[in-house]
DRENDREN-7569 format. One record per atom (N, C-alpha, C): residue in one letter; atom name; x, y, z. Coordinates in pm, 1 decimal. Example, Ala and Ser with C-alpha at 12.3 -4.5 7.8 and 13.67 -1.06 7.14 Angstrom:
 code site       c1       c2       c3
    A    N   1319.0   -569.0    780.0
    A   CA   1230.0   -450.0    780.0
    A    C   1320.0   -330.0    780.0
    S    N   1285.0   -225.0    708.0
    S   CA   1367.0   -106.0    714.0
    S    C   1290.0      3.0    787.0
***
This chain:
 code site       c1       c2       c3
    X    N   6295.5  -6908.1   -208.4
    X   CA   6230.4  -6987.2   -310.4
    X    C   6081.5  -6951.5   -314.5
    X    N   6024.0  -6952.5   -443.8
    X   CA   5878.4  -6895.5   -457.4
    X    C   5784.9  -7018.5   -490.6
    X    N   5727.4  -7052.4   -398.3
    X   CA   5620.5  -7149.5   -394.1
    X    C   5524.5  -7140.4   -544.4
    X    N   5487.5  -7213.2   -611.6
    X   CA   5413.9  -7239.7   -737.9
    X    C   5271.1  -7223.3   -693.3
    X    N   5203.5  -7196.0   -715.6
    X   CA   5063.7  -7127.9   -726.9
    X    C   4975.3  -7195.3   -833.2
    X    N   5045.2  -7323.2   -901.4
    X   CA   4999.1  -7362.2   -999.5
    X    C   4973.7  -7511.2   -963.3
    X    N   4880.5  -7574.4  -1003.1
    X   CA   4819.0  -7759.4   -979.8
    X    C   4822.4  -7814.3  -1077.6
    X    N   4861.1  -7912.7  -1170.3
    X   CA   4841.2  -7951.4  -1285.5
    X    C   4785.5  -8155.2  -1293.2
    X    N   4692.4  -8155.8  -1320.5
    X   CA   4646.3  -8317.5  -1318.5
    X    C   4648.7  -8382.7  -1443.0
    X    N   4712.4  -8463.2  -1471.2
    X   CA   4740.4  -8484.1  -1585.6
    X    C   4618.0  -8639.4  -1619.2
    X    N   4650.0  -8678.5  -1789.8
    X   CA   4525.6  -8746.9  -1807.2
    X    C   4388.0  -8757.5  -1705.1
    X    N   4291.2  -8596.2  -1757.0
    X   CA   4178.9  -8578.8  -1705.8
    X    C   4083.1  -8529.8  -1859.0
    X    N   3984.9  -8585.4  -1824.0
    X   CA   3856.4  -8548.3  -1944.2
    X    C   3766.2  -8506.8  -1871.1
    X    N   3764.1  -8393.8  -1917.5
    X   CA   3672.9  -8261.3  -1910.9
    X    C   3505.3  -8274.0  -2042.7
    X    N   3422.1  -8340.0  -1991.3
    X   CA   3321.3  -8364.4  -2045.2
    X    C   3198.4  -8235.4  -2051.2
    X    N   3216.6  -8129.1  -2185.9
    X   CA   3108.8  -8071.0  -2197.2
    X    C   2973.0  -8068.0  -2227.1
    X    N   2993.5  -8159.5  -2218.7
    X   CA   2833.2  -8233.0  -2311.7
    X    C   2813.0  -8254.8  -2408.0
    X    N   2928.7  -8146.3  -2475.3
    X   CA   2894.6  -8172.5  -2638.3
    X    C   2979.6  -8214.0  -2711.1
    X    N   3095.4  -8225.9  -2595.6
    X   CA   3216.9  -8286.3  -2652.9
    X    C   3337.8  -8288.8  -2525.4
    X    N   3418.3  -8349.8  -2564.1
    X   CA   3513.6  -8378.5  -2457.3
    X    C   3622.8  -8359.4  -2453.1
    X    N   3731.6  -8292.9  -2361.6
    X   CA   3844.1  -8280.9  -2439.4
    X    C   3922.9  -8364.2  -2305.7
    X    N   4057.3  -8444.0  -2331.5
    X   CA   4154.9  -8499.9  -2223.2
    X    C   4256.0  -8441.4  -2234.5
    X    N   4345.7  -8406.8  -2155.3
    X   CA   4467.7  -8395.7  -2132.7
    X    C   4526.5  -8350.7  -2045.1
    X    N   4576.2  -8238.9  -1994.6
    X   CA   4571.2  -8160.0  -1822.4
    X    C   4521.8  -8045.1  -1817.5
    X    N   4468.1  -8082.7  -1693.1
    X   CA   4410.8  -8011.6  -1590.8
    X    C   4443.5  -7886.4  -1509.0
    X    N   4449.7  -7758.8  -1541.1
    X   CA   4566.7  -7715.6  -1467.2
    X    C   4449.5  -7592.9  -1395.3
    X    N   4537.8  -7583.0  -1271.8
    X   CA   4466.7  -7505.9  -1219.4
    X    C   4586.5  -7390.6  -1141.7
    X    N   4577.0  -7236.5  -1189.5
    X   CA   4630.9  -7145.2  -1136.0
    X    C   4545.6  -7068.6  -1026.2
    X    N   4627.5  -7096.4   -918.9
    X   CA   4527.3  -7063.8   -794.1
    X    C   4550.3  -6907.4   -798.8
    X    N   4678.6  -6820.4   -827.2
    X   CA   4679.7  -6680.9   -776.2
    X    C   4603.7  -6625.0   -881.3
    X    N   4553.7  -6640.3  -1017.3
    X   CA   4497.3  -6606.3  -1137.0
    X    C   4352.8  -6657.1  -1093.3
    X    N   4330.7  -6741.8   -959.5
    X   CA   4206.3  -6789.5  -1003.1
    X    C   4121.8  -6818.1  -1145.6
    X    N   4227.3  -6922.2  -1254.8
    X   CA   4200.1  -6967.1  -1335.4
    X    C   4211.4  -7134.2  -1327.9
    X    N   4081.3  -7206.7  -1413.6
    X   CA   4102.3  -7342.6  -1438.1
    X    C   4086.8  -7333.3  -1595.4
    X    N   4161.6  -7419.5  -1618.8
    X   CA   4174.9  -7455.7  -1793.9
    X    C   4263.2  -7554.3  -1838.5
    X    N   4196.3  -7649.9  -1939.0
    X   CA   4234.2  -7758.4  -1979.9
    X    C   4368.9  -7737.4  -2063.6
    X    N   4441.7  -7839.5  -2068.3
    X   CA   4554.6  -7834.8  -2169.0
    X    C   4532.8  -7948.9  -2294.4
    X    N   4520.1  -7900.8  -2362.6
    X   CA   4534.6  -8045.3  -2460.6
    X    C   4631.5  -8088.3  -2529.4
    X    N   4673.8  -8112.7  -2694.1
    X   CA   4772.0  -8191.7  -2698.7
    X    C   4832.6  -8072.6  -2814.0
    X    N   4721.5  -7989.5  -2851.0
    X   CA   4740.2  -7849.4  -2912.0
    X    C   4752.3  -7719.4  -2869.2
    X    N   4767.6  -7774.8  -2710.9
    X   CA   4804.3  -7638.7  -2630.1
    X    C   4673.0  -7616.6  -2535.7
    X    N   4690.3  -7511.2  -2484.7
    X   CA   4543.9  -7421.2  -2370.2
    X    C   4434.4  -7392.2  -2470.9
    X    N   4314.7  -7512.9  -2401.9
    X   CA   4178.8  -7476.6  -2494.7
    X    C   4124.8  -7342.4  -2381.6
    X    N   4014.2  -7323.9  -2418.0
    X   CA   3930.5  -7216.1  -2359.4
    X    C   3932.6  -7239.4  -2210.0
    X    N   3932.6  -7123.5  -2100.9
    X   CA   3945.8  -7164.2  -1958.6
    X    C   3788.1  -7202.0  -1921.8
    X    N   3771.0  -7279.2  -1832.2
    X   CA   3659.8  -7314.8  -1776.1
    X    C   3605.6  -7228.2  -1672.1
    X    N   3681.4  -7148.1  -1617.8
    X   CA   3643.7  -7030.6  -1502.0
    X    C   3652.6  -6905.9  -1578.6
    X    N   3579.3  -6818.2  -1525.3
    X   CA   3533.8  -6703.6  -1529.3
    X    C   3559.0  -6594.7  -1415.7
    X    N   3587.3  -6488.9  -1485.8
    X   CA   3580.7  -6362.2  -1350.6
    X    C   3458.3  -6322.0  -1381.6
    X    N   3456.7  -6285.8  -1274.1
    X   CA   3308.6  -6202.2  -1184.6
    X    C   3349.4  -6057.0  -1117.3
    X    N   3413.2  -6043.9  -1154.3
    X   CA   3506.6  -5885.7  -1091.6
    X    C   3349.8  -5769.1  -1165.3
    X    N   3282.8  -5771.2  -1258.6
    X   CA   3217.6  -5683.3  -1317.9
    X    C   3137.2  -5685.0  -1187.7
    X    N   3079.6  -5788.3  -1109.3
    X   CA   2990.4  -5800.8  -1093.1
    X    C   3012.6  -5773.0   -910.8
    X    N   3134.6  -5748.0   -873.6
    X   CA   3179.9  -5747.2   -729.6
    X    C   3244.2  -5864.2   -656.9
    X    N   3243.8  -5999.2   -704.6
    X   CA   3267.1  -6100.3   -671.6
    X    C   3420.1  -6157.5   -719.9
    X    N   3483.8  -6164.0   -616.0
    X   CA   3630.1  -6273.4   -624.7
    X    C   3619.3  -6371.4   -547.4
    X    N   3663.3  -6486.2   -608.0
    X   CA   3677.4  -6654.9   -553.0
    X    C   3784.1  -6650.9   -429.8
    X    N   3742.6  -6703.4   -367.6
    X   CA   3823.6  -6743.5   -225.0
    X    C   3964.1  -6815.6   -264.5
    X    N   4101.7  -6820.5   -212.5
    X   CA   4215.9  -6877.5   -217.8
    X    C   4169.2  -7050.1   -256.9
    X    N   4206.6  -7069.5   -385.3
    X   CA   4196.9  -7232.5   -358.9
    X    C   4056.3  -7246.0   -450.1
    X    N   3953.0  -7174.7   -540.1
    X   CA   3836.0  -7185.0   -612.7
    X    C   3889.2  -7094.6   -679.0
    X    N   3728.0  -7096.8   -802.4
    X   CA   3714.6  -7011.8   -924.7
    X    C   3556.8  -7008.3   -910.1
    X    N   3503.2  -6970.2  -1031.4
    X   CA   3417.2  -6934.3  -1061.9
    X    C   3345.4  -7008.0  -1183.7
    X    N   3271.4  -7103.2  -1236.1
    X   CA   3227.9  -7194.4  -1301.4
    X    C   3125.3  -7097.8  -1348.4
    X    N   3064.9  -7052.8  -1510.8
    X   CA   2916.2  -6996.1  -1495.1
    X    C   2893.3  -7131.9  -1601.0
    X    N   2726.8  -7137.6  -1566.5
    X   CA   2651.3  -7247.5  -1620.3
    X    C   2545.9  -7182.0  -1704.3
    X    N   2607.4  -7148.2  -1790.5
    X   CA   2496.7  -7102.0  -1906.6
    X    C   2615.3  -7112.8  -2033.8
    X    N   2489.9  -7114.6  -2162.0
    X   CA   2561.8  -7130.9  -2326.8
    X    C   2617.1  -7260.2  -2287.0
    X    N   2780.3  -7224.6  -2363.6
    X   CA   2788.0  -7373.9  -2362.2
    X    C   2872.7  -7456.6  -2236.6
    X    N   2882.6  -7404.0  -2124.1
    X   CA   2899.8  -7448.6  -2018.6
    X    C   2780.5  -7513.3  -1950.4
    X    N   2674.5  -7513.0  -1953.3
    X   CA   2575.3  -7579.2  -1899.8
    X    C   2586.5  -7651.5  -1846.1
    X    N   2554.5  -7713.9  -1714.9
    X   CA   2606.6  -7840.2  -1657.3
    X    C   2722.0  -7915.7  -1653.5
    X    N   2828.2  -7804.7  -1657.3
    X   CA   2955.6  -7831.4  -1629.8
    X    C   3018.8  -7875.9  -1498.9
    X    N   2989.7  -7780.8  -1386.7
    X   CA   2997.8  -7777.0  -1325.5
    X    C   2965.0  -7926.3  -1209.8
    X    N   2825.2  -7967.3  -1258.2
    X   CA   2792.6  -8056.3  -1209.6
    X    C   2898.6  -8171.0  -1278.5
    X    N   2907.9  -8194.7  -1356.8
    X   CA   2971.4  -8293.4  -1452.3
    X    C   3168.8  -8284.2  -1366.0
    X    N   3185.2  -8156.8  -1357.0
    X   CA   3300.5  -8194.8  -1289.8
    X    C   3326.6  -8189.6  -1112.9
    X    N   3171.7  -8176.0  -1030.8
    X   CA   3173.0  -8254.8   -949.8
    X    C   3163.9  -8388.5   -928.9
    X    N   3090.8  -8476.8  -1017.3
    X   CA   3115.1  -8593.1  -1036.9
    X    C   3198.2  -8676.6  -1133.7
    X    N   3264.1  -8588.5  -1173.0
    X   CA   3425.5  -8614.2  -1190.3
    X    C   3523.3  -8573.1  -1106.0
    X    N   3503.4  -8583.0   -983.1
    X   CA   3588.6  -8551.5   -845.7
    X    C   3656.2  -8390.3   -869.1
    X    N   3648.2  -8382.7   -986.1
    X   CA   3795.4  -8231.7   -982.5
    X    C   3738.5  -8115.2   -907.2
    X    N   3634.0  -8054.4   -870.2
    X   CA   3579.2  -7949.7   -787.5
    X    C   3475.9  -8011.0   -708.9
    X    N   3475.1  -7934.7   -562.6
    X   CA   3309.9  -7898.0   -481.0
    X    C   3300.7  -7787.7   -495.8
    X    N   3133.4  -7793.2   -473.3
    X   CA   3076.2  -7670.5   -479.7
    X    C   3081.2  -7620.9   -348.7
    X    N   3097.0  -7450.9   -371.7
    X   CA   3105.8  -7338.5   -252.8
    X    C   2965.2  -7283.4   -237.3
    X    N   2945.6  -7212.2   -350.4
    X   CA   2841.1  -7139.5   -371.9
    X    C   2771.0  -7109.7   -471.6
    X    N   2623.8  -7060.7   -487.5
    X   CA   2575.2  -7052.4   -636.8
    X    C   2577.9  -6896.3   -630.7
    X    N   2602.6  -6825.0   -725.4
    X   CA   2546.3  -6726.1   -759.7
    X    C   2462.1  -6687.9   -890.4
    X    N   2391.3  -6574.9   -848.8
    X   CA   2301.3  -6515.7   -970.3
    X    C   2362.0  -6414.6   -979.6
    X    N   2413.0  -6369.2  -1167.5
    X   CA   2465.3  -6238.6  -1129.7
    X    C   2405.3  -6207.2  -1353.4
    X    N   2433.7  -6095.1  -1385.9
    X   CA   2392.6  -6038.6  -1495.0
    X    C   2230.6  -5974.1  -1490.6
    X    N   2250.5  -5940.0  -1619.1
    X   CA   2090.3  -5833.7  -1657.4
    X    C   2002.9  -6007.0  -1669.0
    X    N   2025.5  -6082.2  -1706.3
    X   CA   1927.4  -6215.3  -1739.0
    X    C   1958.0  -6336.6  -1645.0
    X    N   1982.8  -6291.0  -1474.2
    X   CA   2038.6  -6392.7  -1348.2
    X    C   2051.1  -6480.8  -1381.0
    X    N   2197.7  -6516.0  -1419.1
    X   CA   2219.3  -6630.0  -1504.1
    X    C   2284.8  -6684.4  -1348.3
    X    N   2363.4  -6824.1  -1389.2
    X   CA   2361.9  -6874.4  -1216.4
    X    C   2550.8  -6915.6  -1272.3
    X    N   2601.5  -6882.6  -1151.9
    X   CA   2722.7  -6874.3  -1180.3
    X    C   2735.2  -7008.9  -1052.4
    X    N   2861.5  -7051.1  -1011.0
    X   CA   2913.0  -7139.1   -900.6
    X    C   3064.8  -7098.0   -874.6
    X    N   3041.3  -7130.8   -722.1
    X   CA   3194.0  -7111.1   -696.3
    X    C   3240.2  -7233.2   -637.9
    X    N   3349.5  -7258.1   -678.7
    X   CA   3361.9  -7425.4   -636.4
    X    C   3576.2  -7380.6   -613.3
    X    N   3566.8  -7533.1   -519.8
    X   CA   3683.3  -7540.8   -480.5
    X    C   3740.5  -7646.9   -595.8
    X    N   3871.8  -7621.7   -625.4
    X   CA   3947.8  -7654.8   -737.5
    X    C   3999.9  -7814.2   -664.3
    X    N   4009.2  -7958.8   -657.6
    X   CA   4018.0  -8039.7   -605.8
    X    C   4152.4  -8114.0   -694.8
    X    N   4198.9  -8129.4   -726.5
    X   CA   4308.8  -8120.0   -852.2
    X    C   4402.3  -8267.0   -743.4
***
């Protein structure tokens, strides 16, 4: 039997600042992807690869970047319990600040 690799939290709101979306939460740990589900399907993922840049997330995190319109996401879904933070990084031509956080689901 093949163990699921997948977390799913259901009724969670994901607050971007500029808007909000609820529904689940899902988090694919072997994809190191997080991304919301809504009621119209998979909106945009909230994690990011960093592979350009040399960097893969540890078993169990992703990669959060906090710039455009993620801005203070990250923080927003530490105090919405769903991630801690691991680590910050700076990575691009304009050191934008990326985070690596553990997926808390």
């Amino acid at each position: 039997m093949v163990e699921s690799t997948t977390t799913v939290r259901h009724d969670v709101t994901v607050d971007f600042g500029c808007i909000e979306l609820t529904g689940a939460l899902v988090h694919d740990n072997e994809n190191r992807l997080l991304e919301p589900e809504i009621a119209d399907g998979p909106a945009e993922p909230i994690s990011i690869s960093l592979q350009t840049y040399g960097f893969t997330p540890e078993p169990g995190n992703v990669f959060i970047k906090d710039w455009s319109e993620h801005c203070g996401l990250t923080a927003r879904l530490v105090q919405a319990g769903l991630v801690t933070p691991v680590q910050t990084l700076t990575v691009g031509p304009y050191f934008s600040t990326a985070y690596e956080v553990q997926v808390t689901l």
